[in-house]
C-alpha positions in Angstrom: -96.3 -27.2 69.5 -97.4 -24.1 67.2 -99.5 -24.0 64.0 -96.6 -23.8 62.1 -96.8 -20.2 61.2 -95.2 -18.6 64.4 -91.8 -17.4 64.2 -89.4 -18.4 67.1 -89.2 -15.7 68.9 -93.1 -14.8 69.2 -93.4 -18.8 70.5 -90.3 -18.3 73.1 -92.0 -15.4 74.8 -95.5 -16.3 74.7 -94.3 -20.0 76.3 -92.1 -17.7 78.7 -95.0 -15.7 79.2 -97.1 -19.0 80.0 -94.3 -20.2 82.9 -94.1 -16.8 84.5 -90.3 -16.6 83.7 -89.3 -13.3 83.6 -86.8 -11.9 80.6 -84.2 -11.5 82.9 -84.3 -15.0 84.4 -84.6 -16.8 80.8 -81.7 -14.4 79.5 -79.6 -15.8 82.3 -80.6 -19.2 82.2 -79.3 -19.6 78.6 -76.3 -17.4 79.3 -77.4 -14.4 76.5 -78.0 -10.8 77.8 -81.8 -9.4 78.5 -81.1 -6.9 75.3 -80.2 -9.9 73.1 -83.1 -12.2 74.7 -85.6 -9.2 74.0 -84.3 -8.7 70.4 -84.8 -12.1 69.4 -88.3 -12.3 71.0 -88.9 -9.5 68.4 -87.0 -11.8 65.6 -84.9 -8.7 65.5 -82.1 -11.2 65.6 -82.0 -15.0 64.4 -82.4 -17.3 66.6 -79.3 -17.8 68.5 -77.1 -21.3 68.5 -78.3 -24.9 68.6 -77.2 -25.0 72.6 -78.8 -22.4 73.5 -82.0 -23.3 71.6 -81.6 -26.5 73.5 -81.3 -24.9 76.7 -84.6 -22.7 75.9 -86.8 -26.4 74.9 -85.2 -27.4 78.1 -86.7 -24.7 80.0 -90.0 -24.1 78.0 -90.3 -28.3 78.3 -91.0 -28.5 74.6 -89.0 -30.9 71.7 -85.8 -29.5 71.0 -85.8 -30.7 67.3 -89.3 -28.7 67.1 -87.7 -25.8 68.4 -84.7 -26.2 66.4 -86.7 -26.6 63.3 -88.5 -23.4 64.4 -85.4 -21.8 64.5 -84.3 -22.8 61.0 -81.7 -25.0 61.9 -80.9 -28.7 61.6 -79.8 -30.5 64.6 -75.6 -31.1 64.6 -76.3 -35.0 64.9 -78.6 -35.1 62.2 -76.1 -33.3 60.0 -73.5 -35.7 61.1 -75.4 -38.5 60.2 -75.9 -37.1 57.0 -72.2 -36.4 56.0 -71.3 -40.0 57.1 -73.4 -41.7 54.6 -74.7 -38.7 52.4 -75.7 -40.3 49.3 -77.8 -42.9 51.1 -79.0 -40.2 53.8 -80.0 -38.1 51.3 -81.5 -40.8 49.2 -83.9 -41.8 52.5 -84.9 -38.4 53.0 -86.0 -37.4 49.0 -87.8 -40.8 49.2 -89.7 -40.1 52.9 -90.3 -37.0 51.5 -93.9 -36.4 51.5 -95.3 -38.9 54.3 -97.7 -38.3 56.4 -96.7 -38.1 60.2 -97.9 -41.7 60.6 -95.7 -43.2 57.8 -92.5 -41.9 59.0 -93.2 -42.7 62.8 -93.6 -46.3 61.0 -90.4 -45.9 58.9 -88.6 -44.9 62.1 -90.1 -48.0 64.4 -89.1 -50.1 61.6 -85.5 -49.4 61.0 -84.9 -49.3 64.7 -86.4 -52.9 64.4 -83.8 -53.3 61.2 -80.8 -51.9 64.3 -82.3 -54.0 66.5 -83.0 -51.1 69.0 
């Protein structure tokens, strides 16, 4: 997606940019006005709320969790997840922690298997 060091808003209007979507369209796509849009593409403002970050991965066609992450905030299923089991949620994620990419993606295919997903 980006190298990591790009804030949100700089990625939402170069990938806007890239589609040809005008300000005006993407503002009313995601149901925000072209003055707020325009601010956050400066990171004047934080990035707005999970749905409407979701609505902009939907548009840009990129991950929402990425984009989410981007935007400094943790997906509301995640954190549900987390506050049904929170000592053993937390406990998996201080002990993954540290892996590479390839680990997790291993971690993850395995406890599916463990579901039986």
């Amino acid at each position: 997606m980006t190298s990591g060091r790009e804030k949100f808003g700089a990625f939402i209007r170069r990938e806007r940019e890239a589609r040809e979507i005008g300000l005006r369209e993407m503002a009313k796509k995601i149901g925000v006005s072209p003055t707020y849009m325009s601010k956050v593409e400066r990171d004047e403002f934080t990035p707005p709320t999970e749905d409407k970050v979701r609505a902009i991965a939907q548009i840009l066609e990129c991950d929402p969790d990425e984009l989410l992450a981007m935007a400094g905030r943790v997906p509301s299923d995640l954190a549900d997840i987390i506050k049904r089991q929170p000592v053993e949620m937390s406990a998996l994620l201080r002990t993954a922690n540290g892996l590479s990419a390839d680990d997790l993606a291993r971690l993850s295919r395995e406890a599916g298997k463990a579901k039986g997903n």
